[in-house]
C-alpha positions as CSV (number, residue, x, y, z in Angstrom):
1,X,-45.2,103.5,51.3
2,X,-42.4,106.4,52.1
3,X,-45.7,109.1,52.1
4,X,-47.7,107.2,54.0
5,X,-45.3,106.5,56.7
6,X,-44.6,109.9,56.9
7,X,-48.5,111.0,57.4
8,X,-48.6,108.8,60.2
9,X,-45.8,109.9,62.0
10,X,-47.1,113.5,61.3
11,X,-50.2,112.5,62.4
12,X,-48.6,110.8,65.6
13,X,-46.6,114.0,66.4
14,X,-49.3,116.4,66.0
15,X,-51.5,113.8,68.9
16,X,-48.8,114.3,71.3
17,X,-48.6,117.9,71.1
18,X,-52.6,117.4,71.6
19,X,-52.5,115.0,74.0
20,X,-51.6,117.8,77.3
21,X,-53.7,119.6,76.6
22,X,-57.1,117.7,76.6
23,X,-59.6,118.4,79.2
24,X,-61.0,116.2,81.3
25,X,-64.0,115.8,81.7
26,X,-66.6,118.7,80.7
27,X,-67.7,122.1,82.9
28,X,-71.3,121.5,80.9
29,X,-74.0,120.0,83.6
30,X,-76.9,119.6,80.7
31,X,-79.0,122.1,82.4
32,X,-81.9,123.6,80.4
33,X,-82.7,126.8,82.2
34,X,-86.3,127.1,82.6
35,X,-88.0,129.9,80.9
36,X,-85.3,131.7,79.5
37,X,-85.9,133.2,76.1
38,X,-84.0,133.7,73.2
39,X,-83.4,137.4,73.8
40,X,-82.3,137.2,77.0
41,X,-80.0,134.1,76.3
42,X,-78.6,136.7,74.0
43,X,-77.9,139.4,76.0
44,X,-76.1,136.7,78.5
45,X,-74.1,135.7,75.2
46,X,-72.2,138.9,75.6
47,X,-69.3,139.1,73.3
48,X,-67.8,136.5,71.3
49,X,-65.2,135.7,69.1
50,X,-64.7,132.6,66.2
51,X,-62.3,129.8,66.4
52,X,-62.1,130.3,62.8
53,X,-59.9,128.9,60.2
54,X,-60.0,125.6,62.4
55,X,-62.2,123.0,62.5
56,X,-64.1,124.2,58.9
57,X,-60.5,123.6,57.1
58,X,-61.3,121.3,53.9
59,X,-58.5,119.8,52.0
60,X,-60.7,120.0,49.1
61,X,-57.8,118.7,46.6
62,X,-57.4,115.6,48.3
63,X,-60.7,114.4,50.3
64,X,-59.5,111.3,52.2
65,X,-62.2,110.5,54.6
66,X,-61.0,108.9,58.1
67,X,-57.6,111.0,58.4
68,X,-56.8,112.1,61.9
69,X,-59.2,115.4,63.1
70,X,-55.6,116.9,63.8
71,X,-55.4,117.2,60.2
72,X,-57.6,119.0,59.3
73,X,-57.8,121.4,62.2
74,X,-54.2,122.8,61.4
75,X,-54.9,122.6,57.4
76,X,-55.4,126.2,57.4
77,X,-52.4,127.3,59.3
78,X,-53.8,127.3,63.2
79,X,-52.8,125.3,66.0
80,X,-54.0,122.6,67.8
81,X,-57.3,124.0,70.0
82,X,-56.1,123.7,73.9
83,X,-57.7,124.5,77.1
84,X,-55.5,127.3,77.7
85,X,-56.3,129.0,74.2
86,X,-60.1,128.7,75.2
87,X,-59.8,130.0,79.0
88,X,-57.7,133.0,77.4
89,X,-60.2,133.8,74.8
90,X,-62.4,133.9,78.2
91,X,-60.5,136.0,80.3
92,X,-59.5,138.5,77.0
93,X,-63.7,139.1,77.4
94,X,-65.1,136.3,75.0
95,X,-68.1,134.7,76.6
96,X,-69.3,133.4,73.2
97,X,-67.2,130.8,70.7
98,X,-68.4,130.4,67.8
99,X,-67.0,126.9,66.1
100,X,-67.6,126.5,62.4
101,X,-67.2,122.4,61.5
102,X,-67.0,121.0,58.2
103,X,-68.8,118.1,58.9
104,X,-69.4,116.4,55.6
105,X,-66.0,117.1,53.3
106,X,-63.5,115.7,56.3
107,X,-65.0,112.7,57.7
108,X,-67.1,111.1,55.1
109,X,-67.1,110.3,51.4
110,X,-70.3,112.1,50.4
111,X,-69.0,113.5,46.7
112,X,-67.8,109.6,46.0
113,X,-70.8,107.5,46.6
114,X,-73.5,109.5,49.2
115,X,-72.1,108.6,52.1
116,X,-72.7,110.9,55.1
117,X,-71.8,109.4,57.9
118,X,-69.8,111.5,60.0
119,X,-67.0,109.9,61.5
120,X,-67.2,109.4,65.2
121,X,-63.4,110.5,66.0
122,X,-64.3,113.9,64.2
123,X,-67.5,114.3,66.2
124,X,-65.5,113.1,69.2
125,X,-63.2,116.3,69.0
126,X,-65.5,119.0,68.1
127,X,-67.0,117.6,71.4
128,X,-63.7,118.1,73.0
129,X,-63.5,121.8,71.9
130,X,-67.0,121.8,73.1
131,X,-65.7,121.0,76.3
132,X,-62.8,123.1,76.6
133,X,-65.2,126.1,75.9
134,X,-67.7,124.9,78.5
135,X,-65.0,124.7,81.4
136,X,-64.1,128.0,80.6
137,X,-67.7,129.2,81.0
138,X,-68.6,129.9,77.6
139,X,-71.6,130.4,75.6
140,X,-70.8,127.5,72.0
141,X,-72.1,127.7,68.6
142,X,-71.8,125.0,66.0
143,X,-73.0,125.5,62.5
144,X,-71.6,123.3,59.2
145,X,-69.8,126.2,57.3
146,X,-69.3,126.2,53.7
147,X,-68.1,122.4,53.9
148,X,-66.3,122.4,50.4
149,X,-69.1,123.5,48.6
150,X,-71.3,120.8,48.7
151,X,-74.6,123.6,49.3
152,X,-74.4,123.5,45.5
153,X,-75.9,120.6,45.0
154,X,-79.5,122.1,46.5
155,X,-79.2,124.2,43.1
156,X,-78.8,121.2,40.9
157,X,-80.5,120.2,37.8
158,X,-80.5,116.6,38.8
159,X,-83.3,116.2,41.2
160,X,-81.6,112.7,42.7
161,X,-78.8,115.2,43.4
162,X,-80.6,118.0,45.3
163,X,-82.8,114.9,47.6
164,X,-79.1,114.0,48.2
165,X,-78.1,117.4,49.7
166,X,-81.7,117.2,52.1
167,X,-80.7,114.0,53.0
168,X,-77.3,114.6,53.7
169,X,-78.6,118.0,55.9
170,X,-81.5,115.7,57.9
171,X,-78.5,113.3,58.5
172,X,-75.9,115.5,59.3
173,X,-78.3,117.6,61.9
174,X,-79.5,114.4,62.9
175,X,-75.9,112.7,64.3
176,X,-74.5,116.3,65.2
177,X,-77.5,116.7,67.2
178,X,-77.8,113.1,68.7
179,X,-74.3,113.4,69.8
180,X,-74.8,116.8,71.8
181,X,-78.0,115.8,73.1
182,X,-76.7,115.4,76.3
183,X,-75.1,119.0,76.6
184,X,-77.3,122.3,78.5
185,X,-78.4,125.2,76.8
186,X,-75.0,127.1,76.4
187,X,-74.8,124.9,73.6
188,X,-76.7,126.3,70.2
189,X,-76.8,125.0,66.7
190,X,-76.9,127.0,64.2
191,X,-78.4,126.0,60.5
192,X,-75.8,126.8,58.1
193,X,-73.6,129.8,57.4
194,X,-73.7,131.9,54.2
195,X,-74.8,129.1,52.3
196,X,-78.2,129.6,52.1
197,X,-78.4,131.6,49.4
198,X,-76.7,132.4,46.1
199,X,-74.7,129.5,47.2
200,X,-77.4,127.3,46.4
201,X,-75.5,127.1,43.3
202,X,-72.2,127.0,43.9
203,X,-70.0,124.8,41.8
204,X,-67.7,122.4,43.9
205,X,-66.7,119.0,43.4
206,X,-70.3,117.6,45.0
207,X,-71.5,119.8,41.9
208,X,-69.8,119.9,38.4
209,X,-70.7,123.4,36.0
210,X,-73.0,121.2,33.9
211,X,-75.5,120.4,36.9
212,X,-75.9,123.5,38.6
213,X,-78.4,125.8,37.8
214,X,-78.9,129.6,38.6
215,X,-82.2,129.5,40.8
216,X,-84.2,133.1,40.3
217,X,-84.2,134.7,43.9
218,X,-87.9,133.8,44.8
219,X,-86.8,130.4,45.0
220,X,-83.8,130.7,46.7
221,X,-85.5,132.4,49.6
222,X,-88.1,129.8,49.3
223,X,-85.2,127.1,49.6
224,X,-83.6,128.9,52.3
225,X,-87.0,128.9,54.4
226,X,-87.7,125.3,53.8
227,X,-83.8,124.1,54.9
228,X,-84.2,126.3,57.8
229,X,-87.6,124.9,58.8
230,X,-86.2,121.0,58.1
231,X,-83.1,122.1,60.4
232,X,-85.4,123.2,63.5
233,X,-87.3,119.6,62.5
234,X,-84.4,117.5,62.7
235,X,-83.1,118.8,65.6
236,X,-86.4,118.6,67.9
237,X,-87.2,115.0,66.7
238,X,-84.4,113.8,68.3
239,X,-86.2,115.1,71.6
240,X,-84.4,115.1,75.2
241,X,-82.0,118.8,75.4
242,X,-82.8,119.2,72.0
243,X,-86.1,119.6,72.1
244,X,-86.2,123.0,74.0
245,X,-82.1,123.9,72.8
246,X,-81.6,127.6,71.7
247,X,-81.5,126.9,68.1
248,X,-79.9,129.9,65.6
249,X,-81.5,130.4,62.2
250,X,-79.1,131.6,59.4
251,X,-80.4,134.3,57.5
252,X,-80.6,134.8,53.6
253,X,-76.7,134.9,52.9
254,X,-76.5,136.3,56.1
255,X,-76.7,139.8,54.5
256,X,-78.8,141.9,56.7
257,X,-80.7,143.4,53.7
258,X,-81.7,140.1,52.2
259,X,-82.9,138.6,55.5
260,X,-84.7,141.9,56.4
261,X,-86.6,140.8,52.6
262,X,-90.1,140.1,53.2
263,X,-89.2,136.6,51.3
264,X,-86.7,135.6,54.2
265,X,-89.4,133.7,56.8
266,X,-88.3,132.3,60.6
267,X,-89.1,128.9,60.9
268,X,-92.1,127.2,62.9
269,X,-90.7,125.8,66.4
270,X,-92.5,123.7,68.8
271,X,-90.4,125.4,71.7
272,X,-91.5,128.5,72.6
273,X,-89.0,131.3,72.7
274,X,-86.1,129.6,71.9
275,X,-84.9,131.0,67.9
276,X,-82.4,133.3,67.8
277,X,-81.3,134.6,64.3
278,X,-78.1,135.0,62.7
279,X,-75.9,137.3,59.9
280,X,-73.0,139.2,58.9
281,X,-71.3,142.3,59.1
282,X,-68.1,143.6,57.1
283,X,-69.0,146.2,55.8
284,X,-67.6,147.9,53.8
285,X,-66.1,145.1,52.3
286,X,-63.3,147.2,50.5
287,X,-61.9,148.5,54.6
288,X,-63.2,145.3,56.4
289,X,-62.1,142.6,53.7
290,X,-59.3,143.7,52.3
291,X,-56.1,141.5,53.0
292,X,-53.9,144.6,53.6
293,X,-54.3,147.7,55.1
294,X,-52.0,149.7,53.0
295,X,-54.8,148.8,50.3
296,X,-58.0,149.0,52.7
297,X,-60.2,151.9,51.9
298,X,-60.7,154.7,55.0
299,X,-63.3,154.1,57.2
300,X,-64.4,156.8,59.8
301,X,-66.3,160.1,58.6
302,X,-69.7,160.5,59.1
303,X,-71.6,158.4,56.7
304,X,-69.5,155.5,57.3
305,X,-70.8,155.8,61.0
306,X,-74.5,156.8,60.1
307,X,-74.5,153.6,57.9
308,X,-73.4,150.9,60.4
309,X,-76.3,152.8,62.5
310,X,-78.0,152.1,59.7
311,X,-77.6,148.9,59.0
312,X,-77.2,147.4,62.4
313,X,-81.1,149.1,63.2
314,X,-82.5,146.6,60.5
315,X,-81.6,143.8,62.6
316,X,-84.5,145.4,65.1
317,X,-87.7,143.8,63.2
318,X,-86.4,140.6,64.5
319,X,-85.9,141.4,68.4
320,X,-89.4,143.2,68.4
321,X,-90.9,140.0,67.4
322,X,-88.8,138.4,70.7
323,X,-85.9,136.5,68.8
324,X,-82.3,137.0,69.4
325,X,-80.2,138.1,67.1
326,X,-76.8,137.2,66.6
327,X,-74.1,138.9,64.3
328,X,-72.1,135.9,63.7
329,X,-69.3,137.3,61.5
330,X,-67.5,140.7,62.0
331,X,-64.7,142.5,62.2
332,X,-62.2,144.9,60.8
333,X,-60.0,142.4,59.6
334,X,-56.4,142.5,60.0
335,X,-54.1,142.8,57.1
336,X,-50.8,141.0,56.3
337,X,-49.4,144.1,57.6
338,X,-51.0,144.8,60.9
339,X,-54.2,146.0,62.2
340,X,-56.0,148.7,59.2
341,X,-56.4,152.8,60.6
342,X,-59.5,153.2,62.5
343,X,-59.9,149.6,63.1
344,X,-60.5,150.1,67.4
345,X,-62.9,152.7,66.5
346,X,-64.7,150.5,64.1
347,X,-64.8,148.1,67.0
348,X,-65.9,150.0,69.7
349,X,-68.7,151.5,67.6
350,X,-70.0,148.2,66.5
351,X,-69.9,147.0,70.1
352,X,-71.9,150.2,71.2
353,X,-74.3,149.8,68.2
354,X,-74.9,146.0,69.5
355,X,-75.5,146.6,72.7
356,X,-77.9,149.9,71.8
357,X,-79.5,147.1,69.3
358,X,-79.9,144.6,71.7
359,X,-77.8,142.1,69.5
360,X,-75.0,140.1,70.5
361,X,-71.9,139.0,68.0
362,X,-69.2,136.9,67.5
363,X,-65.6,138.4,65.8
364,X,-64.7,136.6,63.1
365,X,-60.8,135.5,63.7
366,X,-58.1,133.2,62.3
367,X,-55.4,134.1,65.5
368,X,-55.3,138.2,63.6
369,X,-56.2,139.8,66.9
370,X,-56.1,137.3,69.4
371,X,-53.3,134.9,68.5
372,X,-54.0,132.0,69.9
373,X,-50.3,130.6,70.1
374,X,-49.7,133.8,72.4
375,X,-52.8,133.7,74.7
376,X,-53.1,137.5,74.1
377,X,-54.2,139.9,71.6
378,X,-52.4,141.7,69.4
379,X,-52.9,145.3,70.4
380,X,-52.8,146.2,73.9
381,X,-55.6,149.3,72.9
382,X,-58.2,146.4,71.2
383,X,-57.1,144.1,74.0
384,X,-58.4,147.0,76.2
385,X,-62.0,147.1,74.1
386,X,-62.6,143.6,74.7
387,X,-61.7,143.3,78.4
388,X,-64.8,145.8,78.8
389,X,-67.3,144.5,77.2
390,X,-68.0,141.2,78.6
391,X,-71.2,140.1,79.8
392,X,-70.1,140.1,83.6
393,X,-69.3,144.1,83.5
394,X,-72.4,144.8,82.8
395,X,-74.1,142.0,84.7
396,X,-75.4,144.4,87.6
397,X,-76.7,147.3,85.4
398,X,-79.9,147.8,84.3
399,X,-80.1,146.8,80.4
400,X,-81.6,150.5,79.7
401,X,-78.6,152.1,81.5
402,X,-76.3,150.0,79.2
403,X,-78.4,151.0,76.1
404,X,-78.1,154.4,77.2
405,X,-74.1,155.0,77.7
406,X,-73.9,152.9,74.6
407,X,-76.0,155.4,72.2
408,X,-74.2,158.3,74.1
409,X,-70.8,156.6,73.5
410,X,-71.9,156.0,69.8
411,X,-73.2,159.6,69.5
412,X,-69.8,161.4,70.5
413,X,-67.8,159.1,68.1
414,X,-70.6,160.3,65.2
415,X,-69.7,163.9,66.6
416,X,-65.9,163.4,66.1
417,X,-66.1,161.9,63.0
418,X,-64.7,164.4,59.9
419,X,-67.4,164.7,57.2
420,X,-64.2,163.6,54.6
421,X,-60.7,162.2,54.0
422,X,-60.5,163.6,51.0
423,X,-60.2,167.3,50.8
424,X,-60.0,167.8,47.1
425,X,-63.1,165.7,46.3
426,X,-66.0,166.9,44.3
427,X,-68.5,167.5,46.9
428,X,-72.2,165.7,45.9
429,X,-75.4,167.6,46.6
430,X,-79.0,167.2,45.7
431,X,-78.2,169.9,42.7
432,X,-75.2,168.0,41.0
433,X,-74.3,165.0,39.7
434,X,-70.6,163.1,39.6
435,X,-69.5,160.6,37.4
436,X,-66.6,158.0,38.2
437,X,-65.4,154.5,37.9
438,X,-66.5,152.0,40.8
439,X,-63.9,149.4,41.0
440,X,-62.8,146.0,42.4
441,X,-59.4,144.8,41.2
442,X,-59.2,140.8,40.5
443,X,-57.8,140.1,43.7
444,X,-60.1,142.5,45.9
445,X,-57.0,144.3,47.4
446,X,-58.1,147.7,45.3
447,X,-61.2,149.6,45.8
448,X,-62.6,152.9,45.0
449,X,-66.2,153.6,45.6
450,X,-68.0,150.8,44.7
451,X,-71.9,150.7,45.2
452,X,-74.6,153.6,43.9
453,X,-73.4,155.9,46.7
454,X,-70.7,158.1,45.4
455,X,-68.0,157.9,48.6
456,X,-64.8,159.4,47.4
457,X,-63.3,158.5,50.8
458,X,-63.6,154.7,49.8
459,X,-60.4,154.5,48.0
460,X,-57.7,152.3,48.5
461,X,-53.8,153.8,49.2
462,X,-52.1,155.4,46.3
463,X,-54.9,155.3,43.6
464,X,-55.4,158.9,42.4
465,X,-58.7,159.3,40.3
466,X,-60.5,161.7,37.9
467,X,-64.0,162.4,38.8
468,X,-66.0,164.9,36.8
469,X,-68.6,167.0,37.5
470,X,-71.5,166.4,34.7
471,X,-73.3,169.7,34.1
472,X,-75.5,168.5,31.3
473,X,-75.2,166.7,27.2
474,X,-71.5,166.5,26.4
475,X,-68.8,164.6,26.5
476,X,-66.8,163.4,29.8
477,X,-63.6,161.7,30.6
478,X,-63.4,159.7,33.7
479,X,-60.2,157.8,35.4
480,X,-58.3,155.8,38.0
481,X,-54.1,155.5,37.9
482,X,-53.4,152.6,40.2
483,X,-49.3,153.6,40.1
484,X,-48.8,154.8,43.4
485,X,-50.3,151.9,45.0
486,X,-48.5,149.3,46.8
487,X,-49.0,146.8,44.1
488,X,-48.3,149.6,41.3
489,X,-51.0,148.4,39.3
490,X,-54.7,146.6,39.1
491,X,-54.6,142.6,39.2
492,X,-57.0,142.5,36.2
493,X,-60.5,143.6,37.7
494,X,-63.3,141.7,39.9
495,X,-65.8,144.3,39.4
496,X,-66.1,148.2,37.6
497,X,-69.0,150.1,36.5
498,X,-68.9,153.6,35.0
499,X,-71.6,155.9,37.4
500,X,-73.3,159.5,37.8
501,X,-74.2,159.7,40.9
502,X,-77.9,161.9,40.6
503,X,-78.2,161.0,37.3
504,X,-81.2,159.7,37.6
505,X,-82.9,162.4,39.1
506,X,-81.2,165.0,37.0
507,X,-81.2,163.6,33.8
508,X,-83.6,161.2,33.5
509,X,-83.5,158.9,30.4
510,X,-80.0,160.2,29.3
511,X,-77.5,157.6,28.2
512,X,-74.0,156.9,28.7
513,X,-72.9,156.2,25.3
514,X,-68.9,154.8,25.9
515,X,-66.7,156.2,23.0
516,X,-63.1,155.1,24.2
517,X,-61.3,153.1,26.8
518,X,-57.5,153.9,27.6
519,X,-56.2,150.9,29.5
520,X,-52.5,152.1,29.5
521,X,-52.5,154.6,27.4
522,X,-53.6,152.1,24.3
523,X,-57.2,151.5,23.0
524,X,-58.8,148.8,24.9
525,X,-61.2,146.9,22.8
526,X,-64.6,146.0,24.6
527,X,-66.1,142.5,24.5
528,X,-69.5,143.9,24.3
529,X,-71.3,146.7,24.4
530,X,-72.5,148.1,27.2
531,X,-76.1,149.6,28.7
532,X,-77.3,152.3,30.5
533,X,-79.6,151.1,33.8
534,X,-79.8,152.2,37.4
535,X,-80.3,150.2,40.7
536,X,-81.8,152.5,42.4
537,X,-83.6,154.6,40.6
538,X,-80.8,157.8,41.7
539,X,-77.5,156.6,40.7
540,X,-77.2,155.8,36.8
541,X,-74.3,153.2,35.3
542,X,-73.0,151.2,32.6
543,X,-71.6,148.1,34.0
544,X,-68.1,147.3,32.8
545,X,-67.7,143.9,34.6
546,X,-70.5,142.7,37.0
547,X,-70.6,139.1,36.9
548,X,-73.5,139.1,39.6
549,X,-75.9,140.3,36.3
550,X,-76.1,136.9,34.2
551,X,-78.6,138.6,31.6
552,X,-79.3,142.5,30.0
553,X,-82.5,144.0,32.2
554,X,-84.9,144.3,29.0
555,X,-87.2,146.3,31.0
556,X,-84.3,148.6,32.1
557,X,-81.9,148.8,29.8
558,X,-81.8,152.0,27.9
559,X,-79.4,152.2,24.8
560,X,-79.6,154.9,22.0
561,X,-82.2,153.9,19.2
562,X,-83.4,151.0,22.1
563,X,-81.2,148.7,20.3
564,X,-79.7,146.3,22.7
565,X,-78.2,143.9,20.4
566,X,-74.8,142.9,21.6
567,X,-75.2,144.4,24.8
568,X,-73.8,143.1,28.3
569,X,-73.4,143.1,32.1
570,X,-69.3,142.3,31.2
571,X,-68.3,144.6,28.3
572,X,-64.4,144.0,29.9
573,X,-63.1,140.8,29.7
574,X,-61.2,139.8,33.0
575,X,-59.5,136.9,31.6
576,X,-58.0,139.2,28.6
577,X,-53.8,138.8,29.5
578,X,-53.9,142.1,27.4
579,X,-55.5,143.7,31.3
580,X,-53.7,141.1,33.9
581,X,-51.9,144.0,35.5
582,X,-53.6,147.6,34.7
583,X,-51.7,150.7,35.8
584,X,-53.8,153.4,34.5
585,X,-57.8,153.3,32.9
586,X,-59.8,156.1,31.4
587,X,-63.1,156.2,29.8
588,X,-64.6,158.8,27.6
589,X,-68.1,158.7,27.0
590,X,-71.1,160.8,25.6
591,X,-73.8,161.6,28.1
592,X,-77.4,162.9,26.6
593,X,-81.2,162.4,25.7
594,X,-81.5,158.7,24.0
595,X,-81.9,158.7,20.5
């Protein structure tokens, strides 16, 4: 009686501080404006930012449907949304919010007994937010993101299960849109987040381990295509606004390379012009991600620049063919300890890249760079970024003007930009070939040059490494001495691979035979053993823990004598307490012809 008492008066306390700050009434006029398209809607979009953290918060260990929507929207350590917040995010340069919702896990009981119903006070004040966004003159997205997991149960064995999750989706669009009909075209859906994807088979508690299936990729991108095409349904059936609203399709994982997959299809649409499409960017993951910066990896010489070109270009199939596109997540995230090195030029070069792209985006932020309880940014200099880049500044230019100062903008940064960090690196050509450790530690706070490229400047703080040049058959020794880290050592280990960068092409068909592992100076038994293979047909590697490989590549797999008995993706065992903290790792391994 004592709790409950005092989760109403919390809940009573947290209305009051609410209460001031509600607008009245709504700035939106439901206007659809006639003829506009989906890339120009997207150019208008400008620059926009996430009220993230907010009103996606699940309290996954206790889901009590009908709670106040105060609740929830502070779970995750934010305020209360105001007007003021939303008219600042404005005037800092935002003309785009992006609101992720949990629709399903707060206001409805669908993990108990099927039960979607949203709860009307919950729609009521995402409406509200709505509004305080549309008074400030904003562009508004609303998507359902991640919602506790309950995207698993598309990847379920139980086929009663999996019409659950589509009928769940049709309903959820269904009310979300009914109850927005009434709002103009500044208002966009958007289909899902990341979830359409590998976390078709996410485990949650919608989904226990022994009902989820691993789907092959061909059908989650045929899954993805069909929930994307019943989203653009749903929301045209319920006809008035809706019927012509900007709709935004979520790509495959939102990862540019698997929505630029020939698999990943844009849904049919009875309105003309009016998809836009939406991913992703934090890459790298090991500078963007990481949740300090003393343990970020650099980011700034040449290739990391020449990449984001890269990258960001993909998203160019998609405007030729006349949608938008919308990069819905991104960011330099800040750490615990303040804003990582490089991070304003990492944002200014994005910016320029979006605007050479024709592509407009939305920061991803939980009050890191603009706190929300101060009305302001954190850093005067990225404040400075921001309060240029709004769609009114370049309202009155000619959009091949602003593609132009954007590329020469980009272009000088590129020409700036040091080639390496690292002076004492081993320097990769086309004639030579490097071998090292990629590595994730457990908690994703310590990276060194994971993926087939070998990037010695990708390194987190204070690790020191041994690379070695291989120069033909012999034996190598390989390293990484996580001491002078901030942490002093690696939390166990979320990913590693041993790698020769130009193996491939070098040595082609040689093996990496493992013949000792030094985790702290003592023997390290492996689990398994593990396989020679290559991604890309360049870079060769032995896995040592890749949990994103659930079975040995017959095809690819080389090991000496072709004898792949025992073999494995995971030769390390993460859970061993013997590795929980892991100050210093080497590997000695043969390299030669397979026997």
């Amino acid at each position: 009686m004592m709790k409950r008492l005092l989760s109403l008066l919390l809940s009573a306390a947290m209305l009051l501080t609410f209460l001031p700050a509600m607008a009245e009434g709504s700035a939106d006029d439901g206007v659809m404006r006639e003829g506009l398209t989906a890339l120009e809607v997207s150019r208008l979009m400008g620059n926009g930012t996430n009220l993230g953290n907010t009103m996606e918060a699940c309290n996954m260990g206790a889901i009590a449907p009908g709670l106040s929507p105060l609740t929830y929207e502070v779970l995750w350590g934010q305020p209360v949304t105001t007007q003021e917040m939303l008219t600042a995010m404005k005037a800092a340069g935002f003309d785009t919010i992006r609101i992720p919702v949990a629709w399903i896990t707060n206001a409805t009981t669908l993990a108990i007994n099927g039960d979607y119903t949203i709860d009307p006070a919950y729609l009521d004040r995402v409406a509200q937010i709505v509004d305080y966004a549309r008074n400030a003159g904003m562009y508004v997205i609303i998507n359902d993101h991640w919602d506790g997991g309950w995207w698993g149960m598309f990847g379920s064995e139980d086929a009663a299960t999996r019409q659950l999750a589509m009928d769940a989706y049709v309903g959820m669009w269904t009310q979300v849109a009914n109850r927005f009909a009434g709002y103009g075209d500044y208002v966009i859906f958007e289909s899902a987040n990341e979830e359409l994807g590998a976390r078709f088979d996410e485990n949650s508690v919608y989904c226990s381990d022994s009902v989820v299936t691993y789907l092959p990729d061909n059908e989650r991108y045929a899954l993805c295509n069909q929930v994307n095409q019943v989203f653009v349904d749903t929301v045209r059936a319920t006809g008035g606004n809706n019927a012509q609203r900007f709709l935004l399709i979520a790509g495959y994982g939102t990862n540019i390379d698997q929505t630029c997959d020939a698999r990943f299809r844009m849904p049919a649409d009875t309105a003309e012009n009016k998809l836009l499409i939406s991913v992703h960017y934090y890459d790298p993951w090991s500078y963007c991600g990481v949740s300090t910066a003393a343990g970020a990896t650099a980011w700034g010489t040449v290739s990391d620049y020449e990449y984001m070109d890269q990258q960001l270009a993909k998203m160019t199939r998609f405007t030729r063919q006349g949608y938008g596109v919308v990069i819905g997540e991104y960011g330099a995230l800040p750490g615990a300890d303040g804003l990582k090195a490089n991070t304003i030029p990492y944002h200014q070069y994005f910016l320029d890249l979006c605007d050479y792209y024709d592509l407009t985006s939305c920061l991803w932020d939980c009050s890191g760079m603009f706190i929300r309880r101060d009305l302001a940014f954190c850093d005067a200099e990225l404040a400075a970024v921001y309060a240029s880049r709004n769609a009114a500044s370049e309202a009155d230019i000619p959009y091949a003007d602003v593609q132009a100062a954007a590329r020469a903008r980009a272009d000088a940064a590129i020409a700036a930009a040091p080639v390496t960090f690292k002076k004492d690196a081993i320097v990769l050509t086309d004639e030579n070939a490097v071998a090292w450790i990629m590595w994730n530690d457990g908690g994703w706070a310590l990276s060194y040059s994971v993926g087939d490229d070998y990037n010695p400047d990708s390194i987190s703080g204070g690790m020191v490494v041994t690379d070695v040049e291989i120069t033909g058959p012999g034996t190598y020794t390989v390293g990484i001495d996580f001491t002078g880290t901030t942490q002093g050592y690696s939390a166990s280990v979320a990913f590693a691979a041993l790698a020769i960068a130009n193996g491939e092409l070098l040595f082609p068909g040689y093996v990496i035979d493992i013949k000792e592992v030094l985790i702290d100076g003592e023997v390290y038994r492996l689990k398994g053993r593990g396989y020679t293979t290559s991604d890309n047909g360049v870079t060769t590697r032995v896995n040592l823990y890749n949990e994103w490989v659930t079975s040995v590549p017959v095809k690819s797999a080389r090991m000496h004598y072709g004898n792949l008995a025992g073999a494995t993706p995971t030769p390390i065992n993460r859970n061993d307490p013997a590795i929980a903290q892991i100050h210093t790792i080497y590997i000695t391994f043969e390299y030669g012809p397979q026997k």
